[in-house]
Steps between C-alpha positions, in 0.01 A plus 500: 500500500736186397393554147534837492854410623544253194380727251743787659757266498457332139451872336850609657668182366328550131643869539811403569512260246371741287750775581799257516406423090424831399851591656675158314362604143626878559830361633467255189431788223831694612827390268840490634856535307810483676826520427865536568768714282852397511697715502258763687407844356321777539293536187129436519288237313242556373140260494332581155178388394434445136139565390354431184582860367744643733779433814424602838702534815431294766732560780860564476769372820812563582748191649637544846861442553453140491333510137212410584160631421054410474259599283172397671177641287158355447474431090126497422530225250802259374715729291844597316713745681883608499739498696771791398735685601510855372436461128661154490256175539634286751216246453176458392232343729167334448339523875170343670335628815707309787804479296813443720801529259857565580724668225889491557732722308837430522755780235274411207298198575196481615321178653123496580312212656141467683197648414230306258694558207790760554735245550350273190543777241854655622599119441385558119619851522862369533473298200431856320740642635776223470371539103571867486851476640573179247344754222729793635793289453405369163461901359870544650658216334321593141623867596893405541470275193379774267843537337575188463511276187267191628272772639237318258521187684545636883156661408326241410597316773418759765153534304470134476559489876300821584176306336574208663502696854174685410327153427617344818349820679190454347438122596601579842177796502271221337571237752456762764124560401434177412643374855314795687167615357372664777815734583424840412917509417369380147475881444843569559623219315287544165687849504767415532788586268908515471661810400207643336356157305220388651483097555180478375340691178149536479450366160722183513420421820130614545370163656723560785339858562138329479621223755646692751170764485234197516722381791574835694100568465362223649739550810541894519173633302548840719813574477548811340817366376325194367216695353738780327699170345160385415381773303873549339415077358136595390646779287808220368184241395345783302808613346590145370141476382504767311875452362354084414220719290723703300721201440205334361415805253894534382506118459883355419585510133284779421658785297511795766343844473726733284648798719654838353582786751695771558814427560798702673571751227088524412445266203289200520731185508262193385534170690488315149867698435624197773405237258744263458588468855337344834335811633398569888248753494540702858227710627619713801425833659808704614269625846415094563745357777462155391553615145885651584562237710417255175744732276812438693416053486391542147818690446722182609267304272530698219932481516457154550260412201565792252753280264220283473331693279284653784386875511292668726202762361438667864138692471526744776136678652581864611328813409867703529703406215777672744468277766460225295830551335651597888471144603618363164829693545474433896460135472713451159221305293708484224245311224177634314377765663159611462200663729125537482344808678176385527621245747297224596168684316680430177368297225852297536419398882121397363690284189732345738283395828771687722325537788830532762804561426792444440392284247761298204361281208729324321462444116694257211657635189141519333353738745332174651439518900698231641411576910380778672682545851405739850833511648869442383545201719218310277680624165835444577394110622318453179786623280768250701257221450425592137818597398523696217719406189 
């Protein structure tokens, strides 16, 4: 009978034990935000997830009279969510199970602190955004000088400083990933960018991709946010593979593959009719994002290094002439003008290893390739370094 009693007696403790755990990791697994408006409103926030392909609503709240309000939700995993109110982003979040963070939002500030990392990334966050207001301020001082006559000068100031702001953005993401290379934040901060220019580009700055990805899968391997970024840096690797292998088959110095297409009023216009001048062969696709996004920087490039002898043969790929010559006159592409309807089928795309575009190969005087370039960012760099006579 007494060790019936013990055994009785142990199994309730182990079950209480038991229960009292169970009940600390579910307590555990739920995330709290709160915060406190000043001055109070009305208006709801909202608590937005953002999955790998889409945004979904968590909860939305609205403040009591005081301004305050709680989210309090059970994430399934460590993961990126917003904070917003209406259509505006008040702040963007990267929560763990357990998270306690506080978020205060006074007229248009916002402070967050706690949780894992909430409070470490808003602290980068502010950087960005301090950069985006310095940036602002730079675009309205170039935009009251317009008219007058140093406007030369006050430009390349503001672009001088503008770069110099960009670079000190950048080292500030690199030391964050270097001093934390198990925060999941690395996400947010490898994406980051300042009105509209990324900090990072994937060409120039591909070992930093293939750092943070070795360093986010050996600490997050099944994270769906980790694994999407993982298969978005396997596809990068094979890219620059196979742009390093058509590099190696249009070596430097090379005389490059003669062109002759149709150009806006139907006859062929040869590339060889450029002779005489340094010639950036563009291949583009009017119905490629990245390619329009390339035509307005190439654009600046272009009125920057046209007077030095510089022209631009742009080979466009569209099967509609028409639309072709819609985004010419839409975008202003005011240079040589030609397209290939066979698109990237084409004999052209086999004789020039284009494989993504856009795509830009520069060539000397001779017809001679003198660098082959992915982005803008990596041509306009080499022609500042090179500097053409």
């Amino acid at each position: 009978m007494k060790r019936f009693r013990f055994y009785f007696c142990f199994s309730v403790i182990l079950s209480l034990l038991f229960f009292s755990e169970c009940g600390d990791r579910n307590h555990a697994a739920f995330s709290t935000i709160n915060g406190s408006l000043s001055p109070s409103g009305s208006e709801p926030f909202f608590l937005i997830s953002v999955d790998t392909s889409a945004f979904n609503k968590i909860d939305s709240v609205v403040p009591d009279n005081k301004g305050k309000f709680t989210f309090r939700f059970k994430p399934e995993h460590p993961g990126i969510f917003h904070l917003s109110k209406k259509t505006r982003l008040v702040a963007p979040l990267v929560i763990f199970p357990g998270d306690n963070i506080n978020i205060s939002i006074r007229q248009d500030s916002v402070w967050v602190t706690g949780g894992k990392e909430a409070g470490l990334f808003f602290t980068f966050r502010q950087m960005i955004t301090n950069c985006e207001a310095y940036a602002d301020s730079l675009g309205t001082e170039l935009i009251l000088a317009r008219d007058m006559d140093n406007y030369t000068e006050i430009k390349a100031e503001t672009d001088a400083a503008y770069a110099k702001m960009m670079q000190m953005a950048k080292q500030e993401a690199v030391d964050f990933v270097v001093k934390h290379p198990s925060a999941l934040s690395q996400l947010l901060v490898m994406n980051s960018k300042i009105q509209q220019v990324y900090l990072f580009d994937e060409t120039i700055d591909s070992s930093w991709f293939f750092y943070t990805d070795s360093a986010l899968m050996s600490h997050f391997a099944d994270n769906p946010h980790v694994i999407a970024n993982h298969r978005r840096i396997k596809s990068l690797r094979i890219s620059l593979k196979t742009e390093r292998d058509a590099r190696k088959s249009m070596q430097i110095g090379q005389i490059s593959p003669e062109l002759n297409l149709p150009g806006l009023h139907g006859k062929p216009v040869s590339l060889r009719s450029l002779k005489h001048k340094y010639t950036l062969v563009y291949f583009w696709s009017p119905i490629d994002a990245p390619s329009r996004k390339a035509n307005l920087e190439l654009k600046n490039i272009y009125e920057q290094y046209k007077n030095h002898d510089v022209e631009v043969y742009a080979v466009s790929f569209d099967q509609y002439a028409e639309r072709w010559k819609a985004a010419i006159n839409l975008d202003k592409l005011w240079w040589t003008n030609v397209n290939d309807t066979l698109m990237l089928n084409s004999p052209v795309a086999q004789a020039w290893n284009i494989q993504k575009l856009p795509l830009f190969v520069l060539l000397n005087k001779q017809g001679r390739i003198l660098e082959r370039f992915t982005n803008t960012k990596t041509l306009r760099q080499w022609l500042e370094e090179k500097k053409l006579p």
